[in-house]
Short mmCIF file of the C-alpha atoms (twelve columns), coordinates in Angstrom:
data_MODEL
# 
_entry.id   MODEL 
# 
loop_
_atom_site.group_PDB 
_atom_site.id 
_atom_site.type_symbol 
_atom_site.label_atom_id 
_atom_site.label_alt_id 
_atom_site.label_comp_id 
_atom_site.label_asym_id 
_atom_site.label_seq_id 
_atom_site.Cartn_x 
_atom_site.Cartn_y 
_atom_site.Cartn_z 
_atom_site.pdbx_PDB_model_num 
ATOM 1   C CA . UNK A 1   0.000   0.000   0.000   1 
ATOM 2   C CA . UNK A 2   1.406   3.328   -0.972  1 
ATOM 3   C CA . UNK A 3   1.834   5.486   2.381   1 
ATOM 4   C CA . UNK A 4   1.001   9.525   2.234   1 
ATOM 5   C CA . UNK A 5   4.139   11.937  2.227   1 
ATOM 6   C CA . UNK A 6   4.803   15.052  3.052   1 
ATOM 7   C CA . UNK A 7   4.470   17.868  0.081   1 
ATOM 8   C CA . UNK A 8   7.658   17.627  -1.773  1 
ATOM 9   C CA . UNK A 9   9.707   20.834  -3.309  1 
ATOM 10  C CA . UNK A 10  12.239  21.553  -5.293  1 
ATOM 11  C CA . UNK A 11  13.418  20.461  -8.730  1 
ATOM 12  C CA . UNK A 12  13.651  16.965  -7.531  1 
ATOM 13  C CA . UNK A 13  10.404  16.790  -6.810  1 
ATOM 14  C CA . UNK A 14  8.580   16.462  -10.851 1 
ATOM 15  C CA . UNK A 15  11.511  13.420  -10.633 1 
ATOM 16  C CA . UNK A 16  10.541  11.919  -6.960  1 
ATOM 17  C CA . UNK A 17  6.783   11.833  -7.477  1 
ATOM 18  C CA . UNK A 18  7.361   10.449  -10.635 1 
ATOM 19  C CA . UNK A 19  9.088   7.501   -9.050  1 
ATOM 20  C CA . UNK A 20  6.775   7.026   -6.603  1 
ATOM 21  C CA . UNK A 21  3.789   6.605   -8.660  1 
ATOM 22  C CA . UNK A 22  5.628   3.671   -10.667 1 
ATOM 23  C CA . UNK A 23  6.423   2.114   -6.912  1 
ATOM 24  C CA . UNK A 24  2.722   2.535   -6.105  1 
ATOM 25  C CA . UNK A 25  1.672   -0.391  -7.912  1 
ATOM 26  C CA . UNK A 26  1.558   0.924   -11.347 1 
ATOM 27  C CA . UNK A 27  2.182   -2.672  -12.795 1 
ATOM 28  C CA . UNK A 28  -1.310  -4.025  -11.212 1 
ATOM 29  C CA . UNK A 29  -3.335  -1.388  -13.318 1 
ATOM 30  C CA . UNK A 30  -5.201  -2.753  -16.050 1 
ATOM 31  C CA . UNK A 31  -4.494  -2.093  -19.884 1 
ATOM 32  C CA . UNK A 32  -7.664  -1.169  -21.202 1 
ATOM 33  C CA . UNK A 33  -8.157  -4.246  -23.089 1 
ATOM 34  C CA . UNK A 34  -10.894 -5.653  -21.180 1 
ATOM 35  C CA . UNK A 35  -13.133 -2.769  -22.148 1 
ATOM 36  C CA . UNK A 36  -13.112 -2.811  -25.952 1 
ATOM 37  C CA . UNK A 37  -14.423 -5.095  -28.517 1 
ATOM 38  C CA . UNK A 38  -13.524 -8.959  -29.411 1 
ATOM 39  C CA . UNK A 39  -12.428 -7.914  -32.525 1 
ATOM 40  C CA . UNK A 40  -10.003 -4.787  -30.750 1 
ATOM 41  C CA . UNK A 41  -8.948  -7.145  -28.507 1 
ATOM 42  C CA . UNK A 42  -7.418  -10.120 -31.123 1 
ATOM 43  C CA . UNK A 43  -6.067  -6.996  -33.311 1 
ATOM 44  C CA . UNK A 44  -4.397  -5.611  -30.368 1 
ATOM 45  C CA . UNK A 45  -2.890  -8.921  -29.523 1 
ATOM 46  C CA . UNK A 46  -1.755  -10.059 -32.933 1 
ATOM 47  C CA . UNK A 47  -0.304  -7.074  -33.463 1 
ATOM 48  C CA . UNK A 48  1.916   -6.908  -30.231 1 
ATOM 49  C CA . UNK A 49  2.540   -10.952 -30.939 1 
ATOM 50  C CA . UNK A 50  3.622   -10.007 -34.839 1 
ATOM 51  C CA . UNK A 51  6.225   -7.371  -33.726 1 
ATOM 52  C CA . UNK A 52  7.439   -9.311  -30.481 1 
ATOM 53  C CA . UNK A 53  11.181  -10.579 -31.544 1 
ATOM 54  C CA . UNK A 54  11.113  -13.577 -29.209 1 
ATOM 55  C CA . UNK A 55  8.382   -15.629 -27.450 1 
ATOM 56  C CA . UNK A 56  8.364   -18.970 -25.568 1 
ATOM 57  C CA . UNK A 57  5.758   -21.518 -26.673 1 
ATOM 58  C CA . UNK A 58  4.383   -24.214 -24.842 1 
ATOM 59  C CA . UNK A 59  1.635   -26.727 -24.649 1 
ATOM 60  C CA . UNK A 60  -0.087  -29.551 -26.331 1 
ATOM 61  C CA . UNK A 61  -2.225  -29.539 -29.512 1 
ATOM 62  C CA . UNK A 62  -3.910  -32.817 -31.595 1 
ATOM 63  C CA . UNK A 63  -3.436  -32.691 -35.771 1 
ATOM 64  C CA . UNK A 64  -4.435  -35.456 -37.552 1 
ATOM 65  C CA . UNK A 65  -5.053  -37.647 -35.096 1 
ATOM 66  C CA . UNK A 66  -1.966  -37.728 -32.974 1 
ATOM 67  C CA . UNK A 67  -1.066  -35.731 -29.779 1 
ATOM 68  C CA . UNK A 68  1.698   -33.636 -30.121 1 
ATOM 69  C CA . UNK A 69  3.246   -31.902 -27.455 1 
ATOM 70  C CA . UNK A 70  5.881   -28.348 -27.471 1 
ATOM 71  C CA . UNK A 71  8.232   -26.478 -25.685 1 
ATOM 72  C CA . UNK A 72  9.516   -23.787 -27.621 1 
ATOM 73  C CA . UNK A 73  11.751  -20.514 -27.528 1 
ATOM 74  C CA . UNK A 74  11.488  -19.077 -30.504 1 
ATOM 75  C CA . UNK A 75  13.371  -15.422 -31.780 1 
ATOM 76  C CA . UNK A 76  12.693  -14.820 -35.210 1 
ATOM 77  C CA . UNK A 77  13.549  -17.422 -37.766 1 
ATOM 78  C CA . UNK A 78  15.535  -18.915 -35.200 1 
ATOM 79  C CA . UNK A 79  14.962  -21.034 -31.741 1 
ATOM 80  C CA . UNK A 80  15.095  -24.068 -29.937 1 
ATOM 81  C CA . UNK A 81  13.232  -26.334 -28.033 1 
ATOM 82  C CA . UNK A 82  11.472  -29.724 -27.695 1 
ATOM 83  C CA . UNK A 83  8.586   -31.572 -29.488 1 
ATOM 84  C CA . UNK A 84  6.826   -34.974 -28.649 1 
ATOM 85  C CA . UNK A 85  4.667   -36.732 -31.186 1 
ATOM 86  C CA . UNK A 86  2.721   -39.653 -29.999 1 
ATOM 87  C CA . UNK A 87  5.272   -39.680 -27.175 1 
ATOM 88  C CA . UNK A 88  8.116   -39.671 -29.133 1 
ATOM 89  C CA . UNK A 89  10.333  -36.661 -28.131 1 
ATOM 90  C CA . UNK A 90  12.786  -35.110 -30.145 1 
ATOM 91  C CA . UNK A 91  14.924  -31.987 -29.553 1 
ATOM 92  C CA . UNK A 92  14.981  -29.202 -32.218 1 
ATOM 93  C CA . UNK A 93  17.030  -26.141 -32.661 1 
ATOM 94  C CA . UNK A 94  16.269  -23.552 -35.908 1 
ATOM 95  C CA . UNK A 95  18.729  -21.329 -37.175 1 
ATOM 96  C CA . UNK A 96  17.871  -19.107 -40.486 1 
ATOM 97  C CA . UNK A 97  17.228  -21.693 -43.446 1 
ATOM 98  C CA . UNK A 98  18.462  -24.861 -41.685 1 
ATOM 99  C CA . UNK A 99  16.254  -27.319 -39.045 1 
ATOM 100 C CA . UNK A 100 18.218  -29.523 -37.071 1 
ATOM 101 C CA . UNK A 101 16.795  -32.577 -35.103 1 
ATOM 102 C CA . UNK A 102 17.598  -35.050 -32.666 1 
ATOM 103 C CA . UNK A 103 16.242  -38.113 -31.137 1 
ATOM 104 C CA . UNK A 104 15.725  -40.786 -28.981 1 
ATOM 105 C CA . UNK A 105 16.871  -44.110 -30.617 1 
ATOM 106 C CA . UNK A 106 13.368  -44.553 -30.399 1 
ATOM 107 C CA . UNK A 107 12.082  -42.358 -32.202 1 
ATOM 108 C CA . UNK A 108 14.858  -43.137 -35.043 1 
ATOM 109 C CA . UNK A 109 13.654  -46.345 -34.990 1 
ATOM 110 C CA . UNK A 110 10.156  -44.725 -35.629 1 
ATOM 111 C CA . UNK A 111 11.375  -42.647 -38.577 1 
ATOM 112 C CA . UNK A 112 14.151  -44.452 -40.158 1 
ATOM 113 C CA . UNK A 113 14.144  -48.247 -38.931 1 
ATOM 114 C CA . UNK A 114 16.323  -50.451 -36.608 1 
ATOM 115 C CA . UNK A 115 19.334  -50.236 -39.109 1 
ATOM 116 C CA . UNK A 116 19.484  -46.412 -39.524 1 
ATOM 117 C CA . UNK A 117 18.376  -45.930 -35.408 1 
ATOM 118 C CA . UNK A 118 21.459  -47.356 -34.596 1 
ATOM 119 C CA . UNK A 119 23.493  -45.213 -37.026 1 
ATOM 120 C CA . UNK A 120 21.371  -42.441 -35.716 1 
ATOM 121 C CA . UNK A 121 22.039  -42.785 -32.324 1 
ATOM 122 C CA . UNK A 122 22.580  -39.712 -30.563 1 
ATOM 123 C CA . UNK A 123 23.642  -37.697 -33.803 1 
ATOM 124 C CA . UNK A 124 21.411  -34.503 -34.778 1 
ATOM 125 C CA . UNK A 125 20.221  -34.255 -38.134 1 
ATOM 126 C CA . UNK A 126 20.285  -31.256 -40.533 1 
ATOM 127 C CA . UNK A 127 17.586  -29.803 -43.136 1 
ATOM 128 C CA . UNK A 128 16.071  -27.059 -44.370 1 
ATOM 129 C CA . UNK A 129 13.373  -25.464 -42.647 1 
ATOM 130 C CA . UNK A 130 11.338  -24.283 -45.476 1 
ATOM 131 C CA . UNK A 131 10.878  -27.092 -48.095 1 
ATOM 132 C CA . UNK A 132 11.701  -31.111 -48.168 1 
ATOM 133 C CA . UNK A 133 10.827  -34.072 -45.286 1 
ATOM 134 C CA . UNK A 134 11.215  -31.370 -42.168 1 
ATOM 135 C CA . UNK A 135 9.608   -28.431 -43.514 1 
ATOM 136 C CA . UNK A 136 6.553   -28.884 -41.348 1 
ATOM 137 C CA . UNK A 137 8.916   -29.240 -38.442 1 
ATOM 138 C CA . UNK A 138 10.613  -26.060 -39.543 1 
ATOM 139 C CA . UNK A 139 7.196   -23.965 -39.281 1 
ATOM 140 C CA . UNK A 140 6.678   -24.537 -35.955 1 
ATOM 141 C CA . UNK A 141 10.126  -22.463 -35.469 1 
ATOM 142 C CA . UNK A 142 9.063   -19.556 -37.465 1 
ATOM 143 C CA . UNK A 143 7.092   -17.444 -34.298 1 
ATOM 144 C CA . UNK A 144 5.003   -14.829 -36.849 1 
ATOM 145 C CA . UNK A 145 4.238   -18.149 -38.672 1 
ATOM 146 C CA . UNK A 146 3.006   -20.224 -35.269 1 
ATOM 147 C CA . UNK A 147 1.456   -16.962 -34.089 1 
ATOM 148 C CA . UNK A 148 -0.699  -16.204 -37.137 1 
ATOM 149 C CA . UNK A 149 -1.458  -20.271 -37.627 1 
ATOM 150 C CA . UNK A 150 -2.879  -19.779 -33.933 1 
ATOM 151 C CA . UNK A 151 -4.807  -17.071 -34.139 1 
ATOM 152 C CA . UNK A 152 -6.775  -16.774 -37.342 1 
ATOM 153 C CA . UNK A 153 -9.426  -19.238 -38.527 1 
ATOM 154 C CA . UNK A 154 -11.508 -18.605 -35.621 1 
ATOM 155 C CA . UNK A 155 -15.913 -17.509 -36.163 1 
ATOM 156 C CA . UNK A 156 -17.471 -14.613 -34.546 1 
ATOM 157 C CA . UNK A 157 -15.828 -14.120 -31.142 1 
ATOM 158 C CA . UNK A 158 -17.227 -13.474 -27.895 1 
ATOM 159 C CA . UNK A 159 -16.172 -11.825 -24.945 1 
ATOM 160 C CA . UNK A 160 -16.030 -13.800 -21.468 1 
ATOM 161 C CA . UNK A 161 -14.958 -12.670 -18.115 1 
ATOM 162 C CA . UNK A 162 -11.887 -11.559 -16.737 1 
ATOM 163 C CA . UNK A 163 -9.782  -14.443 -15.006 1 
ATOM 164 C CA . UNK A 164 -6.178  -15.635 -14.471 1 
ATOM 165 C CA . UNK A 165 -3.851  -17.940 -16.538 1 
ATOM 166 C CA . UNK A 166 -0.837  -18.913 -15.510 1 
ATOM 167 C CA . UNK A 167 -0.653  -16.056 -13.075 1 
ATOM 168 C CA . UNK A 168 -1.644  -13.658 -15.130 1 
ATOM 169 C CA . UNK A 169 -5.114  -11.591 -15.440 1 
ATOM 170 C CA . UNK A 170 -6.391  -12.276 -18.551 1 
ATOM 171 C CA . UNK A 171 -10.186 -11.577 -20.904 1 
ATOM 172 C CA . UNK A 172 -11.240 -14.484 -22.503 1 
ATOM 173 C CA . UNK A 173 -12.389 -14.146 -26.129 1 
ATOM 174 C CA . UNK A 174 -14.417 -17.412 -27.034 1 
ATOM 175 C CA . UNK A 175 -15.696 -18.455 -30.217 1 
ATOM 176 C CA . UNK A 176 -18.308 -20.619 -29.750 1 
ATOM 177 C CA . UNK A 177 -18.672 -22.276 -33.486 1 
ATOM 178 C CA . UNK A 178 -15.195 -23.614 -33.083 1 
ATOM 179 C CA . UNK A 179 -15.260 -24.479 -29.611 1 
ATOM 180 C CA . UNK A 180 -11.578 -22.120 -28.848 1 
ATOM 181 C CA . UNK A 181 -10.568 -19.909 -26.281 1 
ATOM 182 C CA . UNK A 182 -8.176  -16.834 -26.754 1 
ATOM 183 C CA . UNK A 183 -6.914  -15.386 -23.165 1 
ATOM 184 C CA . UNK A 184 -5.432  -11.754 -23.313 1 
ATOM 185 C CA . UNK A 185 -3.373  -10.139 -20.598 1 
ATOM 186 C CA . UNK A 186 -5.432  -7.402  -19.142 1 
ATOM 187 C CA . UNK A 187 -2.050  -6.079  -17.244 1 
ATOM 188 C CA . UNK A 188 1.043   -4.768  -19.148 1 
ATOM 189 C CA . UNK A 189 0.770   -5.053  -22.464 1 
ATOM 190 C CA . UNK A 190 -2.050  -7.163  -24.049 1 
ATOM 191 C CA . UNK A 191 -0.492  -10.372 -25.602 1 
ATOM 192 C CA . UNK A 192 -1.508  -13.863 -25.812 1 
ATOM 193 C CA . UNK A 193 -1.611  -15.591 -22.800 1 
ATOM 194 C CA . UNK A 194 -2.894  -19.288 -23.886 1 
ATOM 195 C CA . UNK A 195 -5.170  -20.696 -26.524 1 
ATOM 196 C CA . UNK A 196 -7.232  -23.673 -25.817 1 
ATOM 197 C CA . UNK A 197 -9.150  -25.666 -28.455 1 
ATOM 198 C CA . UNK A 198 -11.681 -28.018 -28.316 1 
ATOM 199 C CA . UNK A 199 -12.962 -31.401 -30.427 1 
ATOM 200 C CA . UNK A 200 -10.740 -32.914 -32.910 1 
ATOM 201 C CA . UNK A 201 -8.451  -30.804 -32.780 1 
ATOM 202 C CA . UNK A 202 -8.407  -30.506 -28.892 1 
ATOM 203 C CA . UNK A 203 -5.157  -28.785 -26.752 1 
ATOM 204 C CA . UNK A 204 -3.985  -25.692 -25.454 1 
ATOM 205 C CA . UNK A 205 -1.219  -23.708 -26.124 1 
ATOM 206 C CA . UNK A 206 0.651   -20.831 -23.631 1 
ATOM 207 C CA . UNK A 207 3.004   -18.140 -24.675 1 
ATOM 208 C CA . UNK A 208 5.198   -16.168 -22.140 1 
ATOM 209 C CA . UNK A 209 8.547   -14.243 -21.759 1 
ATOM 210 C CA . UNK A 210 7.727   -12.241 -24.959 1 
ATOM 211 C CA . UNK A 211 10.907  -9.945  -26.259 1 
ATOM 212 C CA . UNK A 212 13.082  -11.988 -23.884 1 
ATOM 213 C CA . UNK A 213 16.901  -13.240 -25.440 1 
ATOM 214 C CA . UNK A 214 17.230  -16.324 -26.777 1 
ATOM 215 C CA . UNK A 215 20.376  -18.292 -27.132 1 
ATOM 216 C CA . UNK A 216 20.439  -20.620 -29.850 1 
ATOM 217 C CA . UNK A 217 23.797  -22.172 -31.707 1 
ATOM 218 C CA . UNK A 218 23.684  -24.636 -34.278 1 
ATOM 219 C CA . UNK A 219 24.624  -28.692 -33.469 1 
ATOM 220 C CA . UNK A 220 28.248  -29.199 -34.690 1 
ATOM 221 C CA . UNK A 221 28.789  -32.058 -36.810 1 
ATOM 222 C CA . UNK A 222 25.491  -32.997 -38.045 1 
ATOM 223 C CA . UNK A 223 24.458  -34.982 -40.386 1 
ATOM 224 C CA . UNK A 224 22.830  -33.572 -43.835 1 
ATOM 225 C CA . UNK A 225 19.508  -35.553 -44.095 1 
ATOM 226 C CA . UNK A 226 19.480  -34.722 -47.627 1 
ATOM 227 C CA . UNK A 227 22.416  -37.350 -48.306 1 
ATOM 228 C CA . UNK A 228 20.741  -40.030 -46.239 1 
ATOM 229 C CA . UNK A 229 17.451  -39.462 -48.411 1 
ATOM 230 C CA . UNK A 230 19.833  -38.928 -51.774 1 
ATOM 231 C CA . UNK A 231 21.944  -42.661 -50.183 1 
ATOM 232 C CA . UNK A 232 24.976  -40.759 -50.276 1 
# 
C-alpha cells in the first residue's frame, strides 16, 4: 500500500513523485483491453505478438489424429526447443534456413528403422526449414508463422470474463462455433496468454517471456539428411 508523504519541493520533486507513482503499484493497473471489442482485442494482440522478436511456446495440440506436445523458444527465424509426437520426443534447434533434429533411438527407430536408429544414435540431423521431409517441423520455429497459424481461422468471437492464466489476469475471447478460447493479458501489455481448443483438434497452447533473449547455436557435426534421403 502506498503510504502519504509530506508535500515535496524543489526540482527533484517532478523526478521523486514520478518515481513514486511507478512504486505505487503501477504494474497491477489494467491495460484497457478488457473494455473494448472482441475484434479490438485479437487486433491488439496479434499485433503486439507479430512485432514481439522472441516468445516462448508451450503446450499440447492434436493434428491429424496424434497428440503432439511443445516447448519452444522461438526469436525470429531462429529457436530451440522440444517436441513430442505420440510420445516420441525429439529436440529441435532452428537457425535461419536450416532445421536440425535429434532423437531418442526410439524415435529413429520410428522414422528411419532399426538399421538407420542405430546409425542415428545420438547424432542430430540437418535440413532445411522451409521445403523437403522437415519443412513442417521447420514452421513450428518460425514465431510470426506459429502466431498467425494460432490465431486466425476462428468464427465470430465473444467476450467472457476476466480471469487468471498462468498467473496472469487475462479476458477471454471465445468463439463458440469452433469451440476455442483466446486469453489476453489485461495487465502490461495485451499479448496472448494461452489458446485452448476443443474437439478434434483438442489442446492448449501458452506463450510467455515475450521480447526476452534467446540463445540458440547450431549442433556441430550434423548430419545432412538430404544425403541419407539422396543414399549418399
Amino acid at each position: 500500500m502506498c503510504r502519504r508523504l509530506l508535500p515535496l519541493t524543489g526540482p527533484l520533486a517532478p523526478i521523486l513523485v514520478a518515481s513514486m507513482l511507478l512504486g505505487c503499484g503501477s504494474s497491477s493497473q489494467g491495460n484497457g483491453i478488457a473494455e473494448k471489442t472482441p475484434g479490438e482485442i485479437l487486433a491488439s494482440a496479434k499485433v503486439l505478438a507479430d512485432d514481439a522478436s522472441s516468445a516462448h511456446v508451450f503446450g499440447s495440440i492434436t493434428s491429424a489424429g496424434s497428440p503432439i506436445a511443445l516447448n519452444l523458444y522461438l526469436h525470429a527465424k531462429k529457436g530451440r526447443g522440444e517436441i513430442s509426437e505420440n510420445g516420441l520426443p525429439f529436440e529441435l534447434i532452428r537457425v535461419a534456413d536450416d532445421v536440425y533434429i535429434k532423437g531418442s533411438n526410439a524415435f529413429y527407430r520410428h522414422i528411419a528403422g532399426p538399421t538407420a536408429a542405430q546409425l542415428l544414435q545420438g547424432r542430430w540431423l540437418k535440413a532445411s526449414a522451409t521445403s523437403g521431409s522437415l519443412a513442417s517441423v521447420g514452421s513450428l520455429t518460425d514465431l510470426r508463422q506459429l502466431v498467425d497459424a494460432t490465431l486466425t481461422g476462428h468464427g465470430a468471437l465473444v467476450k467472457g470474463p476476466t480471469t487468471t492464466v498462468a498467473g496472469r489476469r487475462v479476458i477471454a475471447l471465445t468463439d463458440p462455433s469452433e469451440g476455442g478460447t483466446l486469453y489476453v493479458a489485461t495487465t502490461g501489455p495485451p499479448y496472448p496468454v494461452e489458446v485452448t481448443k476443443g474437439g478434434a483438434a483438442a489442446g492448449q497452447i501458452l506463450f510467455d517471456d515475450w521480447n526476452d533473449p534467446v540463445l540458440v547455436t547450431p549442433p556441430a557435426d550434423a548430419i545432412d539428411i538430404t544425403k541419407l534421403e539422396s543414399g549418399g
